[in-house]
C-alpha positions in Angstrom: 45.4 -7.7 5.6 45.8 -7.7 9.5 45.9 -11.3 11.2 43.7 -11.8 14.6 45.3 -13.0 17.1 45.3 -14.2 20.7 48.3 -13.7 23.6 48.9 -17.1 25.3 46.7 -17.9 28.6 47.8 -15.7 31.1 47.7 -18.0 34.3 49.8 -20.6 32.5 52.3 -18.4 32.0 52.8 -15.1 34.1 54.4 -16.9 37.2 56.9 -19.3 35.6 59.6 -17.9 37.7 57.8 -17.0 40.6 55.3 -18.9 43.3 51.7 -18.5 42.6 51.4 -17.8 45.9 54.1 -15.2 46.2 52.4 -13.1 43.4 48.8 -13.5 45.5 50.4 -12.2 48.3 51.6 -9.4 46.4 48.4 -8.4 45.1 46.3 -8.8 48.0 48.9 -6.6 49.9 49.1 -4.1 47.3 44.7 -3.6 47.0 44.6 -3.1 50.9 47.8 -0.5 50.9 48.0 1.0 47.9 44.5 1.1 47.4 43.9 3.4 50.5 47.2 5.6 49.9 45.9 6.0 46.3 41.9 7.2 47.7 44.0 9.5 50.3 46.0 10.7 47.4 43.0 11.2 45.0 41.6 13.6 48.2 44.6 15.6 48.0 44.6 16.4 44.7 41.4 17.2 45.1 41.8 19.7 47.6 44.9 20.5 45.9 42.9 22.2 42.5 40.6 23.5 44.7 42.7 25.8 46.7 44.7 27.2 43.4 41.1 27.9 41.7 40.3 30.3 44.9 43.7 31.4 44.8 43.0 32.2 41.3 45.1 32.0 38.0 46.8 35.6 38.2 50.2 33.7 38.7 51.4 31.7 35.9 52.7 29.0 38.8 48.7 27.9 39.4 48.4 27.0 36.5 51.3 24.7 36.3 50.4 23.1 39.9 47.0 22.7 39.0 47.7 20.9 36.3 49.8 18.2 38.1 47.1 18.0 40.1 44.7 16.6 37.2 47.6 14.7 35.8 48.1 13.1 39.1 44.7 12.7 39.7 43.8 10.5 36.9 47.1 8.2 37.5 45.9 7.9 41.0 42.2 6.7 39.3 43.8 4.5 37.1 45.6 2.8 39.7 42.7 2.0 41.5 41.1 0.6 38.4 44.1 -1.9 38.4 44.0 -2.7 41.8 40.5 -3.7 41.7 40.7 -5.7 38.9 44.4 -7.5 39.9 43.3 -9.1 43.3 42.8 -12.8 43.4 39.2 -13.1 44.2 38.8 -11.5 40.6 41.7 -13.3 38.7 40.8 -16.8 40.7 37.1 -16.2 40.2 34.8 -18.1 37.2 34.4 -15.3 34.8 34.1 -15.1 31.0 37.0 -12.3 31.1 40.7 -12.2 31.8 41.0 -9.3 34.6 45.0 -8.9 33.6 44.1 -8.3 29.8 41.0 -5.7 30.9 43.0 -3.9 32.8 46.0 -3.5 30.5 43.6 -2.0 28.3 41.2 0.2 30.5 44.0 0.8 33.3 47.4 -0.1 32.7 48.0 2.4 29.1 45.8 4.9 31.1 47.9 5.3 33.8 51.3 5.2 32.1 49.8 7.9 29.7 49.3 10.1 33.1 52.6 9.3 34.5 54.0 10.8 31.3 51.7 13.9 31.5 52.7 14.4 34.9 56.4 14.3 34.2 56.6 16.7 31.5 54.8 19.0 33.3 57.2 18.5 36.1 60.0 19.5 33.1 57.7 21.9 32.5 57.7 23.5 35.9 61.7 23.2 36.5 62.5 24.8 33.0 60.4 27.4 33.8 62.1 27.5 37.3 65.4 27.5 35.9 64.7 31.1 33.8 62.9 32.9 37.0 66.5 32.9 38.8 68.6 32.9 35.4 67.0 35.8 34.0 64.2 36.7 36.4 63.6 40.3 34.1 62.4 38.5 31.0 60.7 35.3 32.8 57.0 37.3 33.0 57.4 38.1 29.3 58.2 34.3 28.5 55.8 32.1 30.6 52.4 34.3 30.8 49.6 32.4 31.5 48.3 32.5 27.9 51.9 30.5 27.2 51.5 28.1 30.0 48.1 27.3 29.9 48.7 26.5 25.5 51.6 24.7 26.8 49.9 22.4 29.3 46.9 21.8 26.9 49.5 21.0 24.2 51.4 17.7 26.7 47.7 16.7 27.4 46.7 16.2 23.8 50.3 15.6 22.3 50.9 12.8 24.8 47.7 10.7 23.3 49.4 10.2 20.4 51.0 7.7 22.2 48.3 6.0 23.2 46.7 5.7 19.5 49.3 3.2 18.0 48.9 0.3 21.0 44.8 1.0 20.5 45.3 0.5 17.3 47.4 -2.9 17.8 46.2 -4.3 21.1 42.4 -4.9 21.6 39.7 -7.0 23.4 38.2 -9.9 21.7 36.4 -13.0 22.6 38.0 -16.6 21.5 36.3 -20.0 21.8 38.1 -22.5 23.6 37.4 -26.4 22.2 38.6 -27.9 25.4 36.7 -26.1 27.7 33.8 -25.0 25.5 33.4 -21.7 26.5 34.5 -18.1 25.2 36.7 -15.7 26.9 37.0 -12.4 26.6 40.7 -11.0 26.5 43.6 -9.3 24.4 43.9 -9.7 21.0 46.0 -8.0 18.6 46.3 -7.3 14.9 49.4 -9.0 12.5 53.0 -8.0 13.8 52.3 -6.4 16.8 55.4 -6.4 18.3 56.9 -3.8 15.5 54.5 -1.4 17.2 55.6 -2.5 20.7 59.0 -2.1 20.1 58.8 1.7 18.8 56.5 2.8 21.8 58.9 0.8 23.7 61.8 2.7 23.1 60.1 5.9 22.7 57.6 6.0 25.2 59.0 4.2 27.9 63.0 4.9 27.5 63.0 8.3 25.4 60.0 10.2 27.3 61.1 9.1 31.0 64.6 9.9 30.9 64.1 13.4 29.0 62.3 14.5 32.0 64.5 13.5 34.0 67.4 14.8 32.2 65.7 18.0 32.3 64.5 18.2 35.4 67.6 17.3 37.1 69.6 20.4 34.9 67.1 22.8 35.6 67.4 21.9 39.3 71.1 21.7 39.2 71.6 25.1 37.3 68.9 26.9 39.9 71.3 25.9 43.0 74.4 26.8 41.4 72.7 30.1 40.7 71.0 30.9 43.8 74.2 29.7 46.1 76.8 32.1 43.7 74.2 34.8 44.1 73.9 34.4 47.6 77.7 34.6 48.1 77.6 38.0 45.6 75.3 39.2 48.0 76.8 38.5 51.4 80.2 40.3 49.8 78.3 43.4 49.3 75.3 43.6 51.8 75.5 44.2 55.2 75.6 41.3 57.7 71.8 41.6 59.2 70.8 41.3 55.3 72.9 39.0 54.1 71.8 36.4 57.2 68.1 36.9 55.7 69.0 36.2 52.3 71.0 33.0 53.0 68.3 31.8 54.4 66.0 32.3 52.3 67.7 31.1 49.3 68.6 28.0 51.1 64.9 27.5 51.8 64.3 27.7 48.1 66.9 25.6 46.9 65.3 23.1 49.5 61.8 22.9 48.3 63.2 22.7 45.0 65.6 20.1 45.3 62.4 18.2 47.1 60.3 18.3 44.2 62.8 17.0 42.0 64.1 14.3 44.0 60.6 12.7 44.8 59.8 12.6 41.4 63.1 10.9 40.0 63.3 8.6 43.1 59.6 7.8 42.4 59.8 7.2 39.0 63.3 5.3 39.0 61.0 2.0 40.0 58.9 2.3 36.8 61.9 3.4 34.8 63.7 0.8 35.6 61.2 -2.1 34.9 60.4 -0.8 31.0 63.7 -0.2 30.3 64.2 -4.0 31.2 61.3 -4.8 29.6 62.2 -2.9 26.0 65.2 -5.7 26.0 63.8 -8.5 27.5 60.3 -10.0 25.4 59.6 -12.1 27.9 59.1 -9.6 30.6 56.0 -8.5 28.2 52.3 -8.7 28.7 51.7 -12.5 27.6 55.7 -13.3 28.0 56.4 -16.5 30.0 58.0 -14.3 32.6 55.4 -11.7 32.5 54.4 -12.8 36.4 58.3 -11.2 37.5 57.1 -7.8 35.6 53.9 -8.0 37.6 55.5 -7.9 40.9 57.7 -5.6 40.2 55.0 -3.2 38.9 53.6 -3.6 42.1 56.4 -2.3 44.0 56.9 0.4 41.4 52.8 1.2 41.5 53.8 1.7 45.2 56.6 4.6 45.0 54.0 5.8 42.1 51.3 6.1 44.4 53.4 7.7 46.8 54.8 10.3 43.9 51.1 11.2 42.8 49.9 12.2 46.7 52.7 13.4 48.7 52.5 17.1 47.1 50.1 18.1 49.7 52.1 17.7 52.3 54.8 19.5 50.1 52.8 22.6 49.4 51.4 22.5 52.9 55.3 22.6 54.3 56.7 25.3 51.9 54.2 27.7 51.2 52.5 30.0 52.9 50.2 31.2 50.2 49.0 27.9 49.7 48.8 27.2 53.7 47.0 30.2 54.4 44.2 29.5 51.7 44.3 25.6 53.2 43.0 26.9 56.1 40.5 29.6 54.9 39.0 27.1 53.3 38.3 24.6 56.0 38.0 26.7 58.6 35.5 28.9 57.4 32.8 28.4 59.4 
């Protein structure tokens, strides 16, 4: 029979390494900056799945893109979620709730959950990538739309599953305090919770992550060692006003791929980085005595996160044309 009960107070604990005031400062910062990068971002996407629905789904690729849209989307709402909740007129104001627990549960496993979507759809992407240029005869036969768009709906659902194991353990309850005589609302969990923890730990935060990027960095890697051996085959048997076209164009590709890949590991290396400390240090955990040094450090990584969920605008703006010209038709229509 499962055992209720409580994490230790928050604000007793979550800055024992750090200044209270250092952590404020962070937080305050990070409402006025990422908050506004992460409503510009939200806008993007936004206009983003708009101009691949009137471009329509006749190319596999839409689909893909539109889904990263979504994905980013709801990390990007998430985020704001926490933001609003994590600024110290909320955490330093009299309420019957602890903001840090509320938004672990309504924000925090939310927005990891997205991050995850996104990135294996950014596998996804680069896989399918990777067989265009290997074997670009057989690539229409492999990734039709029917396969891409089962696909995409399968890392959706698939990827709750991970959510339904810390639902499960982690919860919000309300406790009655003696010394205070009042009753807070925050996190409570069921008996041995940390058995749970430490599986999604390792598997959610250290397996999932670093299997994207595994993947996404191969695909990319195999894709330019491809396109530059094919470009040399082709400037050895074409003549010279061809093979200057070709060259360039390639190099264009293997540009706006490398791009993509490259702002999603660099972006992601924050978060990476912080669970993979925090699968083997316990006190980095939510309700940890150290949890305040986590805190900040999501911060910084919520940042680069923020930055990795909005900047494909300006990407698809930059290296495509299809998508520029259907930019424009749309807001310049008159």
């Amino acid at each position: 029979m499962s055992r209720n009960t409580t994490f230790p107070p928050q604000s007793s604990q979550t800055t024992n390494l750090l200044d209270p005031h250092i952590v404020e400062h962070v937080l305050t910062v990070q409402l006025f900056v990422c908050g506004a990068a992460g409503l510009f971002g939200i806008l993007g996407n936004v206009i983003n799945i708009l101009v691949f629905y009137k471009q329509g789904y006749g190319d596999s690729v839409n689909i893909t893109l539109t889904a990263l849209a979504v994905s980013d989307t709801g990390a990007l709402v998430t985020l704001q979620v926490f933001y609003l909740l994590m600024n110290p007129w909320i955490l330093n104001g009299d309420l019957d709730l602890n903001p840090l627990d509320l938004s672990t549960i309504i924000a925090f496993y939310p927005h990891n959950y997205f991050i995850r979507v996104c990135g294996f759809i950014t596998a996804f992407a680069s896989l399918e990538r990777c067989v265009c240029v290997v074997n670009p005869l057989k690539v229409k036969r492999i990734f039709t739309n029917k396969t891409v768009i089962v696909t995409v709906i399968l890392i959706f659902a698939i990827t709750t599953l991970d959510l339904f194991p810390l639902y499960y353990t982690v919860y919000l309850g309300k406790s009655f305090s003696a010394s205070s005589n009042t009753s807070t609302i925050h996190i409570m969990y069921r008996q041995n919770p940390y058995i749970v923890f430490n599986i999604s730990y390792y598997i959610n935060d250290l397996m999932a992550p670093y299997t994207t990027f595994f993947i996404i960095l191969m695909s990319t890697g195999i894709i330019t060692i491809k396109l530059k051996h094919q470009a040399r085959w082709r400037q050895s048997m074409s003549h010279v006003k061809t093979e200057t076209h070709i060259s360039s164009r390639e190099k264009k590709t293997v540009i706006m791929l490398s791009t993509i890949s490259i702002v999603f590991v660099v972006c992601l290396i924050p978060q990476s980085t912080i669970l993979t400390a925090i699968s083997f240090v316990p006190d980095l955990r939510l309700g940890g005595k150290n949890f305040g040094v986590a805190l900040v450090c999501y911060c910084a990584s919520y940042l680069s996160e923020t930055v990795l969920s909005s900047v494909n605008i300006f990407v698809y703006l930059r290296m495509s044309q299809k998508y520029r010209e259907q930019f424009f038709i749309i807001f310049t229509r008159t």
